[in-house]
SEFI-462634 format. One record per residue (C-alpha): residue in three letters; x, y, z. Coordinates in nm, 2 decimals, padded with zeros to 4 digits, m for minus. Each point is the difference from the previous one (the first is absolute). Layout:
# SEFI-462634
> aa x y z
> ala X Y Z $
...
This chain:
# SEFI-462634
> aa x y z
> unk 00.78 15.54 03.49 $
> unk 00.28 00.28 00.02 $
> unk m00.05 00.23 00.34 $
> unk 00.08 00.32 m00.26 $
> unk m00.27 m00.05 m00.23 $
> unk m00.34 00.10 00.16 $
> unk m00.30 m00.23 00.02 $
> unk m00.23 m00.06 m00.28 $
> unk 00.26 00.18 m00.23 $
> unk 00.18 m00.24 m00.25 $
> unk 00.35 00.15 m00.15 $
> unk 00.01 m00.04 m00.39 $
> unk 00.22 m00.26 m00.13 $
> unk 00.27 00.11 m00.20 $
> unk 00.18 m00.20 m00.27 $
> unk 00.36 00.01 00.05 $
> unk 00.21 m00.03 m00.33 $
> unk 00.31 m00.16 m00.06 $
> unk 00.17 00.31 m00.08 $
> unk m00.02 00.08 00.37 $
> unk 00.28 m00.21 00.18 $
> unk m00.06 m00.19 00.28 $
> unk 00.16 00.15 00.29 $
> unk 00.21 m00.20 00.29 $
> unk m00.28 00.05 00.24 $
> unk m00.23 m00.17 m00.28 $
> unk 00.24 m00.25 m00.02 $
> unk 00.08 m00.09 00.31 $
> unk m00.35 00.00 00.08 $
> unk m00.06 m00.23 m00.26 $
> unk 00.26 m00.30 00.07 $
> unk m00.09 m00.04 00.36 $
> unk m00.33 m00.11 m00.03 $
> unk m00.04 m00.29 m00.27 $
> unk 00.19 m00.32 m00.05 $
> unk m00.14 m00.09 m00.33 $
> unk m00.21 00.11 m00.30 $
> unk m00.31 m00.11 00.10 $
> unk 00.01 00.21 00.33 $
> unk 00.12 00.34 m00.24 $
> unk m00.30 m00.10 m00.20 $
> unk m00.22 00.06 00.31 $
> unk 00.19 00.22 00.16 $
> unk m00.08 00.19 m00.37 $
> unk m00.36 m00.03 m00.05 $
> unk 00.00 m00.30 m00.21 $
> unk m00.36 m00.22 m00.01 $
> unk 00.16 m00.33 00.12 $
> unk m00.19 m00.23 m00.29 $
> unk 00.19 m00.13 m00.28 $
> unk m00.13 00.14 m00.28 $
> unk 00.11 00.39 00.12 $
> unk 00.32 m00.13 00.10 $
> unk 00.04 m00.13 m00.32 $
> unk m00.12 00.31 m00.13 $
> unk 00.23 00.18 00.12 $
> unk 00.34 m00.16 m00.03 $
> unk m00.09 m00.07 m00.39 $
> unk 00.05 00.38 m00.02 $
> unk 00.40 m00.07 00.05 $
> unk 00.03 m00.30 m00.22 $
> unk 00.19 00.24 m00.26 $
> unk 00.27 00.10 00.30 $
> unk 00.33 m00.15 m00.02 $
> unk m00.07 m00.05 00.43 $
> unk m00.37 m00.06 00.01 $
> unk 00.04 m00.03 00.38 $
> unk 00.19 00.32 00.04 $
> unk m00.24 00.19 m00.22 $
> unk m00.26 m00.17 00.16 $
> unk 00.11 00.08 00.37 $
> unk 00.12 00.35 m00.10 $
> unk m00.38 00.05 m00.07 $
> unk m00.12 m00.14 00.25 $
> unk 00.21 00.22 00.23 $
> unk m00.12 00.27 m00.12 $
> unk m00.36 m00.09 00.05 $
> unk 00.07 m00.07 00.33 $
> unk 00.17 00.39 00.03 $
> unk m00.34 00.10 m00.17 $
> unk m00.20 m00.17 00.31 $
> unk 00.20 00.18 00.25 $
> unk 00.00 00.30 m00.14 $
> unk m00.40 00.01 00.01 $
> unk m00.01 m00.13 00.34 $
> unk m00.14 m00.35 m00.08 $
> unk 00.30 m00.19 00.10 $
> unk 00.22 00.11 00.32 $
> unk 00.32 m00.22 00.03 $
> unk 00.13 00.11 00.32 $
């Protein structure tokens, strides 16, 4: 739990959209603390079975890069998390 947001509130989870850039603090943020997909998936919210990973990457299958479409959105779901408090990666 974040020490800003008081107890028993919950801060509302906002969607971030991919016309909003990710910054260089996002960024930076971001490539420190995974070494591999399956630990952005986690780090995003991701249910760890295979069927919803499945679900999930057959989204990208019409990308030229599935993997970068697929980690871009991950990224930002992981932005998402942070900016509603759920997920701290200091």
């Amino acid at each position: 739990m974040r020490a800003d947001k008081p107890k028993g509130q919950t801060m509302k989870r906002t969607k971030r959209t991919e016309q909003q850039p990710i910054t260089l603090t996002d960024s930076e943020k971001l490539r420190r603390r995974w070494g591999d997909i399956g630990s952005l998936e986690m780090l995003a919210g991701l249910p760890r079975d295979e069927q919803s990973r499945f679900n999930f990457w057959v989204q990208f299958k019409h990308h030229e890069d599935v993997i970068a479409a697929g980690v871009a959105r991950l990224r930002l779901m992981v932005l998402e998390r942070i900016d509603c408090g759920e997920l701290c990666l200091i």
